[in-house]
N, C-alpha and C positions, 0 to 999 in steps of 0.2 A: 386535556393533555394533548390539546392536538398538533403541539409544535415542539412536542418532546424529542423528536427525533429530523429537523425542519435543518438540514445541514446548509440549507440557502445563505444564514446566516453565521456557519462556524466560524469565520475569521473575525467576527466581531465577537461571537460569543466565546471564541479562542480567549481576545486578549482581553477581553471584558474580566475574565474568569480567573487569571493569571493576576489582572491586576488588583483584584481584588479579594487575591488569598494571599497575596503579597500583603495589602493593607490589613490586613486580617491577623496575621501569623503576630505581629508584638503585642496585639491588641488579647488574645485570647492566651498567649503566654503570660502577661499581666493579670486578667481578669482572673485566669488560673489561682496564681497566686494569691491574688486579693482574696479569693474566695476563702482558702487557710484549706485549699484541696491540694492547692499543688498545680504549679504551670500545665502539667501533663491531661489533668484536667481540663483545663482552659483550650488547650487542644483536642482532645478530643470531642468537647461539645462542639466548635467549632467544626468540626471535619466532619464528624455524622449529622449535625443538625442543615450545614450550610448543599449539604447533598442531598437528602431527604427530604429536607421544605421545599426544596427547587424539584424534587421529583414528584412532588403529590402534591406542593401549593397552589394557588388561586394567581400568584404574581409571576407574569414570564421574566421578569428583571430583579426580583429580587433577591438579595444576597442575605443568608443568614449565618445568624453564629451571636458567642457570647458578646452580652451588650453590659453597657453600667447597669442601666437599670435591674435589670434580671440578675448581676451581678450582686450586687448590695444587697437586695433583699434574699438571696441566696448566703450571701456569707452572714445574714442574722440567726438563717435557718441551720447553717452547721455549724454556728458556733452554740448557738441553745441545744444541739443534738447533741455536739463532743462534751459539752458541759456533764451531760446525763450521763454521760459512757464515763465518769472519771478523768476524762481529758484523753482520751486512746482514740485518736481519728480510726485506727485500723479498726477498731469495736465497733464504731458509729456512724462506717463508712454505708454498709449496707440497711443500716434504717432511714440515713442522708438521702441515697441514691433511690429507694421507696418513694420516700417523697416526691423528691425527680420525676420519677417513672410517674405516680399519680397526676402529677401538674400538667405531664403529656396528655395524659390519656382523661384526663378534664378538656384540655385543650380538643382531643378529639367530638370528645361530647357536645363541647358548645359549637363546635362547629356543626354536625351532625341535627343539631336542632335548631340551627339556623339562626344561631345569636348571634353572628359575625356582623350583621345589619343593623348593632343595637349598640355597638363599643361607640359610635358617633356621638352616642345623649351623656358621654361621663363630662361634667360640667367641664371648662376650658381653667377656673381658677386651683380646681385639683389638679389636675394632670401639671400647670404651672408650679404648683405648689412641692408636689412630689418630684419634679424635674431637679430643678432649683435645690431638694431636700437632698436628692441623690449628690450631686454635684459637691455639695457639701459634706456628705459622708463619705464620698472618699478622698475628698482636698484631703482633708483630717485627719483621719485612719493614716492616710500612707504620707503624711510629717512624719513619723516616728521611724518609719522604716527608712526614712528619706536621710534623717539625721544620723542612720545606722543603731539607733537603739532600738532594740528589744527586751519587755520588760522581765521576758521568763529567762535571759540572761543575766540580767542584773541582780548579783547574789542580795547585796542588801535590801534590795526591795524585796525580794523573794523570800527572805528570812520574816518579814514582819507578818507573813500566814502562817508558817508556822504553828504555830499553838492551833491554830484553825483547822489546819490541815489533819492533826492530831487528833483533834474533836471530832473529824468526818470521817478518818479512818475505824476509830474506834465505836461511832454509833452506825458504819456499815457492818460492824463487826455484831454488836446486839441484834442487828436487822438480820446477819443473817443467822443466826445462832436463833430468832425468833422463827425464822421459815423455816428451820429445821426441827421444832418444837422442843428444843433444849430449854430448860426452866433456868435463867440466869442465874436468877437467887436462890434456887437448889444446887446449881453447878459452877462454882467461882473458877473451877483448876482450869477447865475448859476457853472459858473465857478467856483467863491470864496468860495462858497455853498460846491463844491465839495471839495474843498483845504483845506476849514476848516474840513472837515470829516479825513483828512487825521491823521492817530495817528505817536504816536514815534515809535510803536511794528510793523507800516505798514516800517516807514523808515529804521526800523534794520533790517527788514526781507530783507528788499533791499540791503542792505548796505553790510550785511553778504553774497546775493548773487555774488553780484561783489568782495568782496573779493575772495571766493572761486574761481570765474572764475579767478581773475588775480594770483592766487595762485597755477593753475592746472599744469600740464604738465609737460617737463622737465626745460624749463624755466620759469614759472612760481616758480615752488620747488628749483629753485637754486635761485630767488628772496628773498624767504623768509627765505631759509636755516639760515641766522643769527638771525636774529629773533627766528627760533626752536631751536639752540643753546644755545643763551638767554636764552631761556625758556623750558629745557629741563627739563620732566617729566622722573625721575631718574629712576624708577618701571618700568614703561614701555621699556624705555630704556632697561635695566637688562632683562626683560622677553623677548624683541625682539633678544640681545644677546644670551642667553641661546638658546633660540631656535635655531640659526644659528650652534651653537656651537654642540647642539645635531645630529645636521640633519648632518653635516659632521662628525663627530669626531663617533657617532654610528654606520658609514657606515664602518667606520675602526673593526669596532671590528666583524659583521654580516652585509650580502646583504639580509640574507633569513625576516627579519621582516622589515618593509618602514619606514625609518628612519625619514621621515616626519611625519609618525603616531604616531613614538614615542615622538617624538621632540613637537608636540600637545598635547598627553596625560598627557608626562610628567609634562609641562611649566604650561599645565592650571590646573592638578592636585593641584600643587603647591600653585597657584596664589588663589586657588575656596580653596584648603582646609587648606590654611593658614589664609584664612580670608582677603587676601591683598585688597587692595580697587586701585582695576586695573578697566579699561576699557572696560568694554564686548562689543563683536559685537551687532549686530541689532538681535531684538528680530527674531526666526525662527516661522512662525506659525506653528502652531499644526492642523493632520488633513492632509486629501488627497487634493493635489495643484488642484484649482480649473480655469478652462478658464476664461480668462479675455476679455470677451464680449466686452468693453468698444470700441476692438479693431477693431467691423465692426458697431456698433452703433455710435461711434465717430469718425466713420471715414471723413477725409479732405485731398482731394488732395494736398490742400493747404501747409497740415504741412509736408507731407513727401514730395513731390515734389523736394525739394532742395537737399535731399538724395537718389535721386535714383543712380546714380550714384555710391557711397557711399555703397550703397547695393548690388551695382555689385561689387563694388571691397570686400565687406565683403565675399561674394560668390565664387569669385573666389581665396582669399586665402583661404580659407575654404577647395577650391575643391586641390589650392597645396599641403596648410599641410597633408589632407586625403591622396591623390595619393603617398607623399612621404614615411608616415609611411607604405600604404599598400605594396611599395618597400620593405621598411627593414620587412614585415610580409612574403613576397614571398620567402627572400632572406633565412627566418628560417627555413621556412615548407616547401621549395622545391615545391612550390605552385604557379599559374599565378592568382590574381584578375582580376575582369572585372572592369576596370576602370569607364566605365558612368556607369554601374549597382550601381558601389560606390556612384557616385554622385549624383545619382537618392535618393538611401539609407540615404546621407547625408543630402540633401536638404529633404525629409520629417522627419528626425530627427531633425531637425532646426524649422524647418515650425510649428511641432507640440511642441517643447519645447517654442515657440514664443508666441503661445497660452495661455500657462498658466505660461508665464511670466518667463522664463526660457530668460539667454542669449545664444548665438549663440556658437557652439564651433566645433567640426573635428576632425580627430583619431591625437590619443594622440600617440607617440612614444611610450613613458614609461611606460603606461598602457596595451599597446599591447604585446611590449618584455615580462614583470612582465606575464601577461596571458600565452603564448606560451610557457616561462618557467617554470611554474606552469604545463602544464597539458592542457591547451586552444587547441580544437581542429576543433571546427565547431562555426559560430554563436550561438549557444545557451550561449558560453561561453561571449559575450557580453550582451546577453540581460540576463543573472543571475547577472549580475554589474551593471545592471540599478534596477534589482528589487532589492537586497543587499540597496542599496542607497534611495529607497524607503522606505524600513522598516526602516532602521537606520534614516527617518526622518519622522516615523511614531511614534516610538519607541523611540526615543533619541531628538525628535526637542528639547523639553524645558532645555536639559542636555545640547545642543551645542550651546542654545545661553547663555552658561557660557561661552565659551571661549573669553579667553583676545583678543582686537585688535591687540595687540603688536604681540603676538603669531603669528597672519596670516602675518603680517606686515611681521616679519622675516620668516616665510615661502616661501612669494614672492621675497624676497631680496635672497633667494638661488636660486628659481625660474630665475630670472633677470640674476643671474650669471652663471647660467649653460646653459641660451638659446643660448646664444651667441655664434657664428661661431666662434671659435677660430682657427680651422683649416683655415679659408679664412683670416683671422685677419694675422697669422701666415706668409703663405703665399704671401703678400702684395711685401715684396721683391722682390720677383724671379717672379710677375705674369707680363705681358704685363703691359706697362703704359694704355695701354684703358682701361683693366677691372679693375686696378686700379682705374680709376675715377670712375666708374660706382658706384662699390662697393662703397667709399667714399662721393659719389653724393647721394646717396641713406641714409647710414647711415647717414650724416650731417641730412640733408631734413626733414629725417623722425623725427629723435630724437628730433627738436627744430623747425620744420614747421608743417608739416600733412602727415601721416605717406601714406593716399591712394593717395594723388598726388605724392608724392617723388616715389614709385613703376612707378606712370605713367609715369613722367621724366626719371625712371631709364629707363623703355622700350626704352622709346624713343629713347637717347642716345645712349645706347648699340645697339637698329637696326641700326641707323645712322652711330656709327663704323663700326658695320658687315656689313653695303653693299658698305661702302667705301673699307674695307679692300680684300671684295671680286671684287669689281669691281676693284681695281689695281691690283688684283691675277691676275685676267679675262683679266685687260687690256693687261698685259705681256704674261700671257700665249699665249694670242690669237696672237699675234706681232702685233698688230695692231697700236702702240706708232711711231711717226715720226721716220722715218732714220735709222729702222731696216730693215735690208735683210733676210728675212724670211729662214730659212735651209731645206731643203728639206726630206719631209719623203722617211721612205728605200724605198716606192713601185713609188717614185718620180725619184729614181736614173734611170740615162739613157735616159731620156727624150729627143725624136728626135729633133736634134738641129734646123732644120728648123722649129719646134713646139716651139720651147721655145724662138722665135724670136719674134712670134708673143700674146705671151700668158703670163697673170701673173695668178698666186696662192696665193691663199688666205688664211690662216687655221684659223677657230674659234675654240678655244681649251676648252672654258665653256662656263656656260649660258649668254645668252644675258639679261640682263633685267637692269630696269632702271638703277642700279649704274652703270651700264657698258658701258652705251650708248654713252657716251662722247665720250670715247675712241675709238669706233669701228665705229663713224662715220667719224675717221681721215684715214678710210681705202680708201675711196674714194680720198681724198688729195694724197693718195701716189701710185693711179694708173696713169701711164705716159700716155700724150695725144695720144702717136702711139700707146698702147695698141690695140689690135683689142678684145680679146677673156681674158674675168676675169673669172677663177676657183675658186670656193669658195665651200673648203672642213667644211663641217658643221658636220663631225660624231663625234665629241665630244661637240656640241651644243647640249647637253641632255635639259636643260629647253628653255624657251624662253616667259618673259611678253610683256604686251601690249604696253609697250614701244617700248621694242626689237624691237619687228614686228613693230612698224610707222618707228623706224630711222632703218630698214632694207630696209622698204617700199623705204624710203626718196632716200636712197643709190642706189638701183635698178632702180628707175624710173630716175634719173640723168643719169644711166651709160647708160640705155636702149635709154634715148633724148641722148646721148652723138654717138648714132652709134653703140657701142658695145654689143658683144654679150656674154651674163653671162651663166654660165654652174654649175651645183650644182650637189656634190657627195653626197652621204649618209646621206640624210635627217633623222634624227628621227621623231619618230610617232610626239609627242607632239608640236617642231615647225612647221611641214608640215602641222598639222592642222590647227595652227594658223594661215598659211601664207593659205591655202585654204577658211579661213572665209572670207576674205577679197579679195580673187580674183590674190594675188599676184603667182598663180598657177591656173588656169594655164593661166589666162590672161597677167600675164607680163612676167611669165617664164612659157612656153611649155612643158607638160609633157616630148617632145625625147630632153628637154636641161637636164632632171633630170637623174644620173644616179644612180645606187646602189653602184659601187667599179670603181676606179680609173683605174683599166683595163680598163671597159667597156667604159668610157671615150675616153679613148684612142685611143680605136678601132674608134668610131664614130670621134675625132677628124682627124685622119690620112684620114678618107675618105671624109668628109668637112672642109677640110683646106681652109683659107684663105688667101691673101696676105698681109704685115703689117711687123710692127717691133713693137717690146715689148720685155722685159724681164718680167724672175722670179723675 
């Protein structure tokens, strides 16, 4: 932090900071809304996250605040929370924001144990896959709001839960008449008592929940796609148009003003001072965002519980997105981040926008570039885009809850189209059929499953190629594969022929570890019974897991019962110790069988030879 306070550079980090809460401000207004928290939301993770990471992170230029990514997988996590509460965001707010707070304070943890150095090894065809999957769930998702329908308005869709809605009311009603230990069927009045309370405004408020839920996602919105069709809201329409239309076609004419900002000012100028009778977003309060308590006074294991999980993976993309932009922020300013410092940084800019009801978000690419190109020179220039974003919602709240839905709608929908990996998309051709799949495993999964499990699959699968692919590297390099005759290294050549009668050679050419193991225990199969003396040259075994070492153990203690005697060149540090945990050194093999180089070998073999027949 030692340029926290470095005013050398405040005129860059003036305007760096300015321009980049200006970028910022329609962005996290949107994201707001996507999320189904509400614009004010989106604001406020914005303001406290992009102030916060810049005052504890690892990157002197980076800009944070809510991003797509943390976005989506965010609005999966509150809409499966409001679903549990009945549909009442207000009920479901404070186990939502738990969450939050959790995925912070994960964030702080990984940082704190130094995993910031380890987000580099998530394979290239997942993070394509889930890119690309984002990009896609929200094109999707916000067609519907784009076209001006929404499905928990629409009576006759809304009527066909009904009976459903009836069915949920009435078996919360046994549920709870059972935690009360009322005996049903000793008590019917009770029951009916309660049935008869039950109103129509109770059954729509139901009815409309379950639509929404069957209506969310990317299948759900390609469900009802005809339906908003049907019933497309022409104004809305036209303003989410135009919006798209400004946001690309102004970037043609100037880069130096944010074509998003304009494409905002513009649409809702229009829409607010023509009088149209559009859509406005959720009202913004007025007033400094205050903690929502509710979140350690209502606390229940019970409700987050199911999401812990969920909160690790919100965290750990969190910690990728961060890590990747603070790459492209190194690669401007000829600068090194401290990676856990980041995540440290990130994870209490979470933590504390969680608090007062902010969503969860991570350095922003295009906030960061916009900064560094502006003038951004030190953290300060992030924490002046959180305060910029403050005032403009100290100053402006009651002016930006005029803007049109449709406006952020098509915000998002440029959003959506620009996340996308098009370069891995591209690609797909010429790449290996493995990362093929992975990538398409992932994108499927995500876009029409759950977006934190498809990631976990992806890992999964892609580790499962990579240690098949290496373990058949390992098995050939190593010759360990049936009915190969090994070649002899140059310090091999000339080997006295009365030695080479009795003596076979071994070479392990990579690590040993479990995918490899198959293979390397066919090395035993292909030593001949008159062998007397097995060479096993290991100076290119650089790793060795705990695999390794049993089926090395396995193979050893066989040839050692078998009468033979094993001889080992050029151990590396890391398998030698493996094989001394366990005694296979020097209890099964003798320190004077170990040697350092193949000469010395030599020497010691010439002078305790044996009698025998063997080949190389």
């Amino acid at each position: 932090m030692n340029k926290l306070f470095d005013f050398k550079h405040f005129r860059g980090d003036f305007f760096g900071g300015i321009t980049a809460g200006i970028v910022a401000l329609p962005l996290a207004l949107a994201f707001g809304v996507s999320s189904g928290l509400g614009p004010s939301a989106g604001l406020y993770g914005a303001i406290f996250i992009s102030f916060f990471a810049a005052l504890f992170g690892g990157t002197n230029t980076q800009i944070s605040g809510s991003t797509a990514p943390m976005t989506a997988v965010s609005m999966i996590i509150i809409a499966g929370i409001v679903a549990a509460f009945d549909g009442d965001v207000n009920k479901a707010l404070p186990a939502i924001l738990t969450v939050f707070l959790m995925a912070g304070i994960m964030q702080i943890g990984l940082g704190f144990m130094g995993l910031g150095r380890y987000i580099k090894y998530i394979p290239y065809p997942v993070v394509s896959g889930f890119m690309t999957a984002i990009g896609v769930i929200i094109l999707v998702t916000q067609l519907l709001p784009a076209l001006g329908y929404y499905p928990k308005e629409d009576q006759e869709y809304v009527e066909q839960f009904k009976p459903y809605a009836e069915e949920i009311i009435l078996d919360n009603i046994l549920k709870d008449e059972a935690g009360e230990g009322i005996l049903v069927l000793e008590d019917f009045e009770t029951t009916i008592e309660r049935a008869g309370a039950i109103t129509e405004a109770d059954i729509l408020k139901e009815s409309q929940t379950l639509a929404g839920k069957e209506a969310s996602g990317v299948i759900g919105s390609i469900k009802v796609l005809p339906r908003a069709l049907k019933n497309v809201n022409w104004l809305e329409l036209l303003l989410a148009l135009g919006t798209i239309i400004l946001i690309y076609g102004f970037k043609r004419i100037t880069t130096a003003v944010p074509s998003t900002l304009v494409a905002l000012l513009v649409m809702s100028g229009i829409a607010f001072g023509f009088g149209l009778d559009y859509r406005p977003i959720e009202t913004i309060p007025s007033g400094l965002p205050l903690p929502n308590w509710a979140i350690f006074t209502e606390f229940k294991l019970s409700s987050i519980s199911p999401y812990i999980f969920t909160a690790l993976t919100l965290a750990l993309l969190g910690a990728i997105d961060s890590l990747l932009t603070s790459v492209v922020a190194d690669n401007m300013t000829k600068t090194k981040h401290k990676p856990n410092q980041e995540l440290i940084g990130q994870g209490i800019g979470n933590s504390i926008a969680a608090v007062f009801g902010g969503i969860p978000g991570a350095g922003a690419t295009i906030r960061t570039v916009v900064n560094i190109n502006a003038g951004g020179k030190t953290r300060l220039s992030g924490m002046l885009a959180g305060v910029l974003l403050l005032v403009i919602l100290l100053a402006l709240g009651p002016v930006a809850s005029q803007i049109p839905a449709a406006v952020l709608a098509g915000i998002l929908i440029t959003v959506g189209i620009n996340v996308m990996d098009y370069k891995g998309l591209k690609a797909i051709p010429n790449m290996p059929r493995t990362e093929v799949t992975v990538l398409i495993v992932v994108l499927v999964l995500s876009s029409v499953w759950n977006l934190v499990y498809a990631v976990g699959v992806g890992l999964v699968i892609a580790s499962l190629m990579f240690m098949k692919q290496i373990g058949d590297l390992t098995g050939k390099r190593s010759d360990v594969e049936p009915l190969i005759k090994e070649k002899a290294w140059p310090d091999e050549e000339g080997f006295p022929d009365e030695l080479e009668k009795k003596c076979v050679i071994k070479h392990i050419k990579g690590p040993l570890f479990f995918g490899s193991t198959s293979e390397f225990q066919q090395l035993a199969r292909q030593i001949p019974e008159t062998a007397e003396t097995i060479i096993i040259r290991t100076g290119r075994m650089q790793y060795m897991d705990q695999s390794g070492l049993y089926a090395m153990e396995d193979i050893l203690v066989d040839l050692v019962n078998q009468g033979k005697r094993i001889l080992l060149v050029n151990i590396p540090n890391q398998p030698r110790y493996m094989m001394e945990r366990i005694d296979i050194i020097p209890d099964l093999i003798p320190e004077e069988q170990i040697f350092d180089t193949f000469k010395e070998l030599l020497a010691w073999l010439k002078v305790n030879n044996k009698n025998g027949n063997a080949k190389v």
